[in-house]
Every structure is written in C-alpha cells, then in structure tokens.
N, C-alpha and C positions, 0 to 999 in steps of 0.2 A: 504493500500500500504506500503510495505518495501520500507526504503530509505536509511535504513544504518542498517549494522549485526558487533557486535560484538562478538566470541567465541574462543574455540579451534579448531586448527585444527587438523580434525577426520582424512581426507585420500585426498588424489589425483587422479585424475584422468586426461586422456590425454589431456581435454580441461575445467578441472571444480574443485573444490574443495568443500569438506564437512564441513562445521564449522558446531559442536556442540553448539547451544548454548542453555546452559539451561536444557540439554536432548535432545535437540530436532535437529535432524541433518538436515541442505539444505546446498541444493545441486546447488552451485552458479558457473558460468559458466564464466570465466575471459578468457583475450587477455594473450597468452604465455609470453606476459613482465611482464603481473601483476602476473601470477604465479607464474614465475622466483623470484619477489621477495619478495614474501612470506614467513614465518615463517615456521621450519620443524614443524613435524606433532609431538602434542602433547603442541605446544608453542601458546598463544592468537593470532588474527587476526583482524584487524579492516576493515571493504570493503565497499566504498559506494555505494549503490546497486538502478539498473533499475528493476523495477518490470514488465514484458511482458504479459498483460493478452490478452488471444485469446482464444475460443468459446472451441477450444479443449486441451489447457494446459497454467499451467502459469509457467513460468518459471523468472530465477532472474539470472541479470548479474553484476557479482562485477568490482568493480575498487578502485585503491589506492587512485587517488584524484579526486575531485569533476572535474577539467580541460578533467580527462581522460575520467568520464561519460558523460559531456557535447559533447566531440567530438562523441560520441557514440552514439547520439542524433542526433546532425548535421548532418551525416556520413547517416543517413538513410533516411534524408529530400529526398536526393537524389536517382532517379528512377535507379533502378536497382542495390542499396546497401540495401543489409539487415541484419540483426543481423551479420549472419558469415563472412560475407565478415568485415562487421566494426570492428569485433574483429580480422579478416585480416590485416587490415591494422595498427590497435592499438597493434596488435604482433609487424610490423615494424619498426612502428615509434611513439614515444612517442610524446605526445601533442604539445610540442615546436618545434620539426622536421616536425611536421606534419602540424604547422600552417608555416612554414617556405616555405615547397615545397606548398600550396596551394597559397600563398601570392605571391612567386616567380613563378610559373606558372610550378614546376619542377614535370613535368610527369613521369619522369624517378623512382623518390623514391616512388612517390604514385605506379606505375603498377609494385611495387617487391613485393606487398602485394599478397598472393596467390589469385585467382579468380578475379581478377582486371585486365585489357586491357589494353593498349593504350588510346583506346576509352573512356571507364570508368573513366580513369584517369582524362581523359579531361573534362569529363562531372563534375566528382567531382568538379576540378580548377574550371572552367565557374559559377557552381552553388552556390560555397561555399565563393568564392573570395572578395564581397561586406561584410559577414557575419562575427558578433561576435564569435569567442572569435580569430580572423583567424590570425589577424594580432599583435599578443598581444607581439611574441616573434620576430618580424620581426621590424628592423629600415624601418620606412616610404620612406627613400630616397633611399633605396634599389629597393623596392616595383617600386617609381616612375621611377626609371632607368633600371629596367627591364622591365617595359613596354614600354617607350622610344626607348630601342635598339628594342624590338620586334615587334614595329608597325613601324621602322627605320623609328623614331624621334629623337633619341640621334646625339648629337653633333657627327660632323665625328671623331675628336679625340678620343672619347667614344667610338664609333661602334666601330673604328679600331683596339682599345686596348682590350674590349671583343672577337673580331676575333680572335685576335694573341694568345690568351689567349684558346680560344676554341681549335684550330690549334694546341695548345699544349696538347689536351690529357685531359684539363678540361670540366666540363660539361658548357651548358650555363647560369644556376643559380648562379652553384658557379664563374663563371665567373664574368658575372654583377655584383656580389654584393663584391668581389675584385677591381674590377674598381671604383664601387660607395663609399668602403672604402677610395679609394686610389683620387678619386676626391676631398671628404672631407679635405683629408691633405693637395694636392699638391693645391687645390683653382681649380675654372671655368676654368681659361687659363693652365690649364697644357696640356702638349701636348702629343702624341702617346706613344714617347718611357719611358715617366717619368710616366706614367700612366700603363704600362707593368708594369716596373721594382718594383714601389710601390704593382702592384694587382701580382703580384709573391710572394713579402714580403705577402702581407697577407695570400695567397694560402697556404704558407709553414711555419704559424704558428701552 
C-alpha cells in the first residue's frame, strides 16, 4: 500500500496529477483545492496518498495533509458518499470549514459541494457529528448553543438574538455561533439587544 508519494511534477490533468517519481509516473487523483495548491509542473510535490484497491483497478488519491485524507475516509463511512462526491466536497471546503458546518449542523456549505443534496447533507451532519476529527476546529460552546436554539432549548434571550440575526440576511450557523461568541463576553444575563449588537461585532469581523 502507498501512503505517501514524493516526486516531480510530470502534468495535470482536470481532476488528477502525475508525479514522477523515480521514473516512474502515477497518476494521483486530488480534490480541486489540493490541486490549486500545488507546485507548477516541473517543481517536487509531496501528497499523502489513499491507496483504493477494487477487483477491477487500483487507483490513488492525494492530499496535502494527513486532516484532509482522514476526512476523505470519514466522508465515505457515509451511505451514499463515495470517492467523487468526497473529493466534492474536499474541493469546497477544506478540513477546518468542513469540521465547522458538520459540528454546526450547516447544511447549507456541505450541499455547494457538487453531487451533494439537501438530503445528503443531512445525512453526512446526523452520521458524522458524534465523530473524530469533527469537532477539532469548532469551540464546544458553539456546538452546544446551536443545538440548544435548534431543538428550542436556548434561553429566550439567545433564541431571540439568533432570530434577529437570521432576519438579517445571516445564515443560522453563523448566526448561533455570533450569539455564542457574544454570550461568552456579555456573561449568562445578557439580554436580546446586547447580544445582537455584540453577534453583529462578531458577524462583521
């Protein structure tokens, strides 16, 4: 099994690149962000690489850091994601964005990945949500305060200032997780309007 290629790289292609190494050219198939930032052709590459063995080909899928192959992994546990579709979604969103909307429950960033639903969306969040490495770049209080509004448990002050907040044209993640910044400063008792005006400051950093 390959698990890491270093060489030159030989050529491009719309969804894959050829590293030489040694003489010897493969042909590794990466997510359009790990391509994007890649070395032009002719410069060394280093990729860490899923080995895909099946009855009728093997094929090998690169990535820049070990975070990005791991979601690559995850990404498939789940029924009705497979290779292209995870390299779908790893084009969109890089590891930390992507543990962010799974963590936060934001359907919205996961289905801009091509071949990805509403539904799909959902099913990723549901399946992957309890799961390492999900919530690595997400503050925990965030986490708990958008499940709170969503299962309308949060304090009415809370609910009311994600409302007003949504009402303005924000989404509901990045919502909650303005109010949950903006709780932490103001303390438990702050109230509707000091909880806007804080999760606005955050919104428009």
């Amino acid at each position: 099994m390959i698990g890491k290629l270093k060489g030159v790289v030989d050529s491009y292609g719309e969804d894959h690149v050829i590293l030489d190494v040694h003489g010897v050219g493969y042909l590794v198939h990466c997510s359009a962000r790990t391509l994007q930032q890649l070395p032009p052709v002719g410069e060394v590459a280093v990729l860490a690489i899923e080995t895909v063995v099946r009855e009728d080909m093997i094929r090998l899928y690169g990535f820049r850091t070990d975070a990005e192959r791991e979601w690559f992994r995850l990404l498939q546990t789940v029924q009705g994601v497979g290779s292209r579709v995870a390299l779908g979604i790893l084009s969109v969103l890089d590891p930390g964005a992507l543990a962010s909307a799974v963590g936060m429950g934001d359907k919205a960033a996961i289905a801009r990945a091509p071949g990805v639903g509403p539904k799909l969306a959902a099913r990723i969040i549901a399946e992957l949500k309890d799961k390492a490495p999900v919530f690595g770049a997400v503050d925990p209080a965030v986490i708990r305060l958008s499940g709170a509004v969503a299962e309308g448990e949060a304090p009415a002050a809370v609910a009311d200032a994600v409302s007003a907040l949504v009402n303005l044209g924000y989404g509901q993640p990045q919502a909650a997780a303005a109010v949950a910044a903006a709780l932490k400063a103001a303390g438990e008792d702050a109230q509707t309007a000091s909880l806007i005006r804080l999760g606005l400051k955050e919104l428009a950093r």
